[in-house]
DOSE-813858 format. One record per residue: residue in three letters; y negated, z, x of N, C-alpha, C in turn; residue number from 1. Coordinates in nm, 4 decimals, padded with zeros to 6 digits, always signed. Atoms other than C-alpha are relative to their C-alpha. Example, Ala and Ser with C-alpha at 12.3 -4.5 7.8 and 13.67 -1.06 7.14 Angstrom:
<recs>
+--------+----------+----------+----------+----------+----------+----------+----------+----------+----------+-----+
! residu !      n_y !      n_z !      n_x !     ca_y !     ca_z !     ca_x !      c_y !      c_z !      c_x ! num !
+--------+----------+----------+----------+----------+----------+----------+----------+----------+----------+-----+
!    ALA ! +00.1190 ! +00.0000 ! +00.0890 ! +00.4500 ! +00.7800 ! +01.2300 ! -00.1200 ! +00.0000 ! +00.0900 !   1 !
!    SER ! +00.1190 ! -00.0060 ! -00.0820 ! +00.1060 ! +00.7140 ! +01.3670 ! -00.1090 ! +00.0730 ! -00.0770 !   2 !
+--------+----------+----------+----------+----------+----------+----------+----------+----------+----------+-----+
</recs>
This chain:
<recs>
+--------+----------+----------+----------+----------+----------+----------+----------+----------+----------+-----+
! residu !      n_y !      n_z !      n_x !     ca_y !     ca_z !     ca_x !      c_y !      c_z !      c_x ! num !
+--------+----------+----------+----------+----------+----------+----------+----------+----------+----------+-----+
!    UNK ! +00.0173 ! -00.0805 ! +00.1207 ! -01.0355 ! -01.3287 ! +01.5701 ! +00.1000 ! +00.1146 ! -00.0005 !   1 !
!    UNK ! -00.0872 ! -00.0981 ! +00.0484 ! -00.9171 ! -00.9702 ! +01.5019 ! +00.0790 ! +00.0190 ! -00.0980 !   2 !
!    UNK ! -00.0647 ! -00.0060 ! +00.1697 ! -00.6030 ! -00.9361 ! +01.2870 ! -00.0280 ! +00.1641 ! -00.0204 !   3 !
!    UNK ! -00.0136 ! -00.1299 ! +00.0823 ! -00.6141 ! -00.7083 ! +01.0456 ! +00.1313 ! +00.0390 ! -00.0838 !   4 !
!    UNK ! -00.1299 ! -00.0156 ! +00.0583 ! -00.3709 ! -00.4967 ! +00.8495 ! -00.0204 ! -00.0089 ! -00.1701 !   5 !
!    UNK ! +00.0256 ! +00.0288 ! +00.1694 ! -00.3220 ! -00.5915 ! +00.5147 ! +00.0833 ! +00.1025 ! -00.0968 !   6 !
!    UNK ! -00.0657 ! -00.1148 ! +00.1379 ! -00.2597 ! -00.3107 ! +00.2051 ! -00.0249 ! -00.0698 ! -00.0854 !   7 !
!    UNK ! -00.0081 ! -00.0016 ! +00.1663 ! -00.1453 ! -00.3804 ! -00.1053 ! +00.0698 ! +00.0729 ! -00.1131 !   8 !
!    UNK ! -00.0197 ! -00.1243 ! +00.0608 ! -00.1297 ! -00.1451 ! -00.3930 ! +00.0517 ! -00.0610 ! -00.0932 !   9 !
!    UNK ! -00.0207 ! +00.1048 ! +00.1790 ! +00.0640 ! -00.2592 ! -00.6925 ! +00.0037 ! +00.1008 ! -00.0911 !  10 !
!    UNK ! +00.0872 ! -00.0599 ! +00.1158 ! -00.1109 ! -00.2078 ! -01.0038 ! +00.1154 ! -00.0143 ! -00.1061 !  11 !
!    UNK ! -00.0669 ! +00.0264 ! +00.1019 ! +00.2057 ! -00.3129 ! -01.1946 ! +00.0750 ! +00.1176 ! -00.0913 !  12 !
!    UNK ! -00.0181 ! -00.0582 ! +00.0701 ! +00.2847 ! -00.1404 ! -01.5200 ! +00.1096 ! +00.1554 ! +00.0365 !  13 !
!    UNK ! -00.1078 ! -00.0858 ! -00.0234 ! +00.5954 ! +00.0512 ! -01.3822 ! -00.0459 ! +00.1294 ! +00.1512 !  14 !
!    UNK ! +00.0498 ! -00.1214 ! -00.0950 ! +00.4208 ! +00.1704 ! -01.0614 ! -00.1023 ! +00.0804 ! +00.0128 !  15 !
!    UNK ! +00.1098 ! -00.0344 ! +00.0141 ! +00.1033 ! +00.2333 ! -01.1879 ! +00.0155 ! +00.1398 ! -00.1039 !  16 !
!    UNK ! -00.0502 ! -00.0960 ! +00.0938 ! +00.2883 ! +00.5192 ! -01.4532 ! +00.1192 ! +00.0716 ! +00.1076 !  17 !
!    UNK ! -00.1143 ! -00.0333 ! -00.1114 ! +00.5197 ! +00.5925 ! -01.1417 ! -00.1250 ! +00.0401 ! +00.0782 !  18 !
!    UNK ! +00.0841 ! -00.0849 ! -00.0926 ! +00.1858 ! +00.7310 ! -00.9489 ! -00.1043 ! -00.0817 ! +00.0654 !  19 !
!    UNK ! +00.1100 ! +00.0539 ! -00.1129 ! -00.0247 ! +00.4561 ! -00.7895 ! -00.1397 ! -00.0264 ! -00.1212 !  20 !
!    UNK ! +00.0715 ! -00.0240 ! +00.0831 ! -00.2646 ! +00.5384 ! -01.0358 ! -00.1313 ! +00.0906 ! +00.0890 !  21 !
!    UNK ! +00.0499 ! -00.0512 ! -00.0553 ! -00.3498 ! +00.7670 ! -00.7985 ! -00.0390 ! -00.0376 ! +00.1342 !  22 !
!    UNK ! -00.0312 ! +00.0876 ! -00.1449 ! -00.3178 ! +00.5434 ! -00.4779 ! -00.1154 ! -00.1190 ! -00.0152 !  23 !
!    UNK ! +00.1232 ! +00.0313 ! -00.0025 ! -00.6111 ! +00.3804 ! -00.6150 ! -00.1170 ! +00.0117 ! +00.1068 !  24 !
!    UNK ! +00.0842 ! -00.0682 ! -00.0830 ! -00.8159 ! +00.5860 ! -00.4313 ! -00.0422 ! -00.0622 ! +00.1501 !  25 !
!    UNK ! -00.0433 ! +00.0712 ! -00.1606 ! -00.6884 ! +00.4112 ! -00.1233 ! -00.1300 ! -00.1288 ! +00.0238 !  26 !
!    UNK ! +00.0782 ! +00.0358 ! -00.0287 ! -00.8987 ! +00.1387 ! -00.2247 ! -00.1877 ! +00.0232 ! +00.0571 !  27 !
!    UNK ! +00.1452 ! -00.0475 ! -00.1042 ! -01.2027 ! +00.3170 ! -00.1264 ! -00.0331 ! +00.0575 ! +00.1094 !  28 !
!    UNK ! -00.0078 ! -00.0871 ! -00.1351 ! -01.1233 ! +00.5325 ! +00.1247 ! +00.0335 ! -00.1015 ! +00.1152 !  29 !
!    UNK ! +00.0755 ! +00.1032 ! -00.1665 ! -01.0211 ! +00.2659 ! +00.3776 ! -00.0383 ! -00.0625 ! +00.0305 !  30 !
!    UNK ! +00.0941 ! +00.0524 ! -00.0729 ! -01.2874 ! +00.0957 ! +00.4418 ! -00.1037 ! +00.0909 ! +00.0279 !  31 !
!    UNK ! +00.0490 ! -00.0704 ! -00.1139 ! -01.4468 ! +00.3800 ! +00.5026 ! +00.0289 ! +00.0513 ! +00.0964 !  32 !
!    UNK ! -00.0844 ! -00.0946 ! -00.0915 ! -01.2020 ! +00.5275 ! +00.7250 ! +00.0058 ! -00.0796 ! +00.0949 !  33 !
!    UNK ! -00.0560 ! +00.1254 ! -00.1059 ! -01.1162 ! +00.1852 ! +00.9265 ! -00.0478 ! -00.1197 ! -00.0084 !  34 !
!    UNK ! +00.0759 ! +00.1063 ! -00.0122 ! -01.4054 ! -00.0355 ! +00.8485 ! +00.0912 ! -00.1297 ! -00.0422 !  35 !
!    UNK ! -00.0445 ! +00.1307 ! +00.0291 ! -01.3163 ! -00.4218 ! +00.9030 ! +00.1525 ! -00.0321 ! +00.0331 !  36 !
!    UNK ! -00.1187 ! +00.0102 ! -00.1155 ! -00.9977 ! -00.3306 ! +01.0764 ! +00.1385 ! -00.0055 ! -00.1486 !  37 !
!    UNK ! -00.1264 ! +00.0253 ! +00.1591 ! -00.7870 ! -00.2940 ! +00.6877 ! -00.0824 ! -00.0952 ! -00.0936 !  38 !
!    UNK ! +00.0318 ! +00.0255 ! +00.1747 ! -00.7868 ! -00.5245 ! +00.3883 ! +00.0627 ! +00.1100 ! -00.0461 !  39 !
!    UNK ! -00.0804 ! -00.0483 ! +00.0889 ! -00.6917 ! -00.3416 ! +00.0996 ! -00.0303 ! -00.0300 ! -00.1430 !  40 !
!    UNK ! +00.0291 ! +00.0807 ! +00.1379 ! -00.6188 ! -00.4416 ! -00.2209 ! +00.1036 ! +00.0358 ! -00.1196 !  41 !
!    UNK ! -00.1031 ! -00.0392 ! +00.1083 ! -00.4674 ! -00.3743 ! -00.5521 ! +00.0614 ! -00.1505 ! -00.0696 !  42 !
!    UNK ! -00.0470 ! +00.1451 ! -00.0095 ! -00.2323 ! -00.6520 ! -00.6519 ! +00.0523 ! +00.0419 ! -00.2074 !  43 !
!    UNK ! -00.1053 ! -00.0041 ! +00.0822 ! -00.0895 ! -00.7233 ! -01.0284 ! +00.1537 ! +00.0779 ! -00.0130 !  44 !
!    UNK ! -00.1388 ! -00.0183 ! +00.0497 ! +00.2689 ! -00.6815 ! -00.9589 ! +00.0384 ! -00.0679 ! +00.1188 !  45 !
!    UNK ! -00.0779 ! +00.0693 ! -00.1012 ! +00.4898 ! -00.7051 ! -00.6213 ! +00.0984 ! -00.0604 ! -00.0390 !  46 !
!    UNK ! -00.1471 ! +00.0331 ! +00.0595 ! +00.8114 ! -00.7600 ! -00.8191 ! +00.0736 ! +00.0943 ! +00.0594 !  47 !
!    UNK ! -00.0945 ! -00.0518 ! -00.1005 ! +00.9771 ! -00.5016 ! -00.5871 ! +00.0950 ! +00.0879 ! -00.1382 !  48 !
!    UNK ! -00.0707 ! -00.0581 ! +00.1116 ! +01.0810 ! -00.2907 ! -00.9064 ! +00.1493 ! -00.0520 ! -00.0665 !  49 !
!    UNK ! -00.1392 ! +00.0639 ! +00.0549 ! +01.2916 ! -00.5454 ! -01.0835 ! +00.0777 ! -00.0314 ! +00.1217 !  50 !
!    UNK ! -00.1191 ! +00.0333 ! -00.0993 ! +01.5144 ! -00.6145 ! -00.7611 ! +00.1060 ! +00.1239 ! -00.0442 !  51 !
!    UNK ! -00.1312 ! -00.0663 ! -00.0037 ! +01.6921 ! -00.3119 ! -00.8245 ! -00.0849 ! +00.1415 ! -00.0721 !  52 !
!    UNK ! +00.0680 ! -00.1198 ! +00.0882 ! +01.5273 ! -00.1137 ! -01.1520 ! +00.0364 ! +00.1066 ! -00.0321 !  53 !
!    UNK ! -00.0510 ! -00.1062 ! -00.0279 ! +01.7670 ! +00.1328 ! -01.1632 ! -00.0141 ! +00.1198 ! +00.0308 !  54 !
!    UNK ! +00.0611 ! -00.0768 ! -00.1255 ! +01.6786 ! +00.3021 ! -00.8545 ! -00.0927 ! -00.0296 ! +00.0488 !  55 !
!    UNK ! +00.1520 ! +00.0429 ! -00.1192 ! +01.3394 ! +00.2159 ! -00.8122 ! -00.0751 ! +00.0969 ! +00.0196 !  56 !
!    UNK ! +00.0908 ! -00.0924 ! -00.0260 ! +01.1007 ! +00.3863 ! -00.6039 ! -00.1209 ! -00.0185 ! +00.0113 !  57 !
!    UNK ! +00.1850 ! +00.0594 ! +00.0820 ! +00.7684 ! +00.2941 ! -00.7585 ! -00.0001 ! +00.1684 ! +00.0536 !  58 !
!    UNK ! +00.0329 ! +00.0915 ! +00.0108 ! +00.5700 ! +00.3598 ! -00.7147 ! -00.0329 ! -00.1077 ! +00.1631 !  59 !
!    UNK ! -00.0236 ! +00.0916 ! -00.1268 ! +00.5116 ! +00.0370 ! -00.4023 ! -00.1276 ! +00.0071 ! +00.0738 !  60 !
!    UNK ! +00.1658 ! +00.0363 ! -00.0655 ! +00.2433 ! -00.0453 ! -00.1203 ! +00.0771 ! -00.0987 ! +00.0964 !  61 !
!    UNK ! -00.0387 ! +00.1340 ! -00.1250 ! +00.2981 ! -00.3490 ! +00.1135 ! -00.1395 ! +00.0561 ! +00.0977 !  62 !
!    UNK ! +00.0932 ! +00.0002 ! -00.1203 ! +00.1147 ! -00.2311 ! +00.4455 ! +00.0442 ! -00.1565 ! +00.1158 !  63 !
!    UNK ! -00.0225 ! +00.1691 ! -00.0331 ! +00.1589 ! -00.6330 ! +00.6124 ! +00.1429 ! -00.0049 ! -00.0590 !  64 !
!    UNK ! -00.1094 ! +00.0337 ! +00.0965 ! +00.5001 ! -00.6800 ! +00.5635 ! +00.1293 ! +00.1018 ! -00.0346 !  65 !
!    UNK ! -00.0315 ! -00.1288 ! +00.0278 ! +00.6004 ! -00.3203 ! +00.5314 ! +00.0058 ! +00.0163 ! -00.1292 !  66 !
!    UNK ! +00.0547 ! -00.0392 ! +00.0674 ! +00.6960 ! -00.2057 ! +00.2462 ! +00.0429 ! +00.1339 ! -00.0017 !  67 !
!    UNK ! -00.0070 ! -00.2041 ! +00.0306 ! +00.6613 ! +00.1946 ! +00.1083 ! +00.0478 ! +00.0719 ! -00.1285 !  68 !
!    UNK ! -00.0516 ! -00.0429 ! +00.1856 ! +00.8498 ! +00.3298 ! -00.1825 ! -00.0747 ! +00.1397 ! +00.0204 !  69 !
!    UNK ! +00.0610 ! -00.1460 ! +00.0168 ! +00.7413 ! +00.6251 ! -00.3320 ! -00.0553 ! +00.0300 ! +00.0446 !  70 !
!    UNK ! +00.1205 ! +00.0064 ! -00.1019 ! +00.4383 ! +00.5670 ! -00.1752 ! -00.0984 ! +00.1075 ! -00.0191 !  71 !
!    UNK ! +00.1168 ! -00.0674 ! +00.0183 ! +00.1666 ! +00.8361 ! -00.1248 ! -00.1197 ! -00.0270 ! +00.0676 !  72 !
!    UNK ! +00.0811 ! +00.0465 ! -00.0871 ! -00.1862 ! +00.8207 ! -00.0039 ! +00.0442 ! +00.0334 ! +00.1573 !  73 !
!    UNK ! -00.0522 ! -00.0405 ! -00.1212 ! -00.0349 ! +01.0167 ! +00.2836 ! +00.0804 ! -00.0818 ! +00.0792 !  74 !
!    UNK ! -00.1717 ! +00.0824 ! -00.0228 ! +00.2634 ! +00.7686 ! +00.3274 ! -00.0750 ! -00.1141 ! +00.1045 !  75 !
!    UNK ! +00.0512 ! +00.1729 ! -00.0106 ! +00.0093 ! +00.4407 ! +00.3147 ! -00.1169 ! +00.0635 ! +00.1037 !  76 !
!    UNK ! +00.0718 ! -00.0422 ! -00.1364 ! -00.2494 ! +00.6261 ! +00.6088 ! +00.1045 ! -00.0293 ! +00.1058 !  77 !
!    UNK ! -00.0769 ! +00.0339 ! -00.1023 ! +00.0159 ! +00.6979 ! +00.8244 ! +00.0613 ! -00.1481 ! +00.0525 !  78 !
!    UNK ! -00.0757 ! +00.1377 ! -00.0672 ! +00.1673 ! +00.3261 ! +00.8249 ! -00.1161 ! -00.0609 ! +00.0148 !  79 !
!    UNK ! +00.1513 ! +00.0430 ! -00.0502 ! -00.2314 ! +00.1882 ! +00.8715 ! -00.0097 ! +00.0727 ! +00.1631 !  80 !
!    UNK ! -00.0417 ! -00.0825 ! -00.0715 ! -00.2053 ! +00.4596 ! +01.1244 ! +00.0517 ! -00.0872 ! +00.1426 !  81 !
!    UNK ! -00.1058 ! +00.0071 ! -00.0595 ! +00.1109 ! +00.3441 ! +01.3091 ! -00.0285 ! -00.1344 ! -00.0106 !  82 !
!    UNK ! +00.0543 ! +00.1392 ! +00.0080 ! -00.0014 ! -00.0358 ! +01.2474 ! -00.1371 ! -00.0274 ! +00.0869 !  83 !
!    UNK ! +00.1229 ! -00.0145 ! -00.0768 ! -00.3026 ! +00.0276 ! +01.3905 ! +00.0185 ! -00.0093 ! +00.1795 !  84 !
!    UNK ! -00.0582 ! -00.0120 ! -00.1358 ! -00.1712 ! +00.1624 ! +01.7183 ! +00.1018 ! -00.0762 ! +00.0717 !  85 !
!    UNK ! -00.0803 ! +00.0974 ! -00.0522 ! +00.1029 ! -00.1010 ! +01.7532 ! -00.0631 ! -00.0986 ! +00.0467 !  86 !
!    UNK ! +00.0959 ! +00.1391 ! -00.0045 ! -00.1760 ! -00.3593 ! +01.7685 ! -00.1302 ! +00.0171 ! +00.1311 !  87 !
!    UNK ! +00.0720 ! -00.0705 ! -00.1078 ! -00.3653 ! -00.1696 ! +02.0588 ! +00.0480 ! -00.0840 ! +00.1296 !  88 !
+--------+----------+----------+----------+----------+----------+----------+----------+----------+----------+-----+
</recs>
């Protein structure tokens, strides 16, 4: 069985007003972009925020066990991307 790379978008209150509002999008675009080869998924709430709320850089994406602050759609391609090609 082929692994795949797993995205997750967190939908949680702080990152979802921090921009992944817009990182949504993600969920549709890759599976068209990379078929069976990505999950992707929007999650509740990583917790990554409260570790250190301060300075957080919401908003988050877990590409497997990557994660992406201040994540853009641009950010979360490239590490699918670069995940992709490691697995070649």
């Amino acid at each position: 069985m082929e692994k795949k790379v797993s995205v997750k978008v967190c939908l949680g209150t702080t990152c979802f007003v921090m921009g992944s509002a817009n990182l949504q999008e993600l969920i549709d675009m890759v599976p068209k972009k990379y078929g069976d080869k990505v999950d992707v998924s929007g999650v509740p709430c990583l917790g990554l925020c409260s570790i250190d709320w301060e300075f957080s850089k919401a908003p988050y994406v877990k590409v497997d066990d990557d994660v992406i602050k201040e994540a853009t759609v641009e950010k979360v391609l490239k590490a699918i991307d670069d995940k992709l090609a490691a697995m070649k």
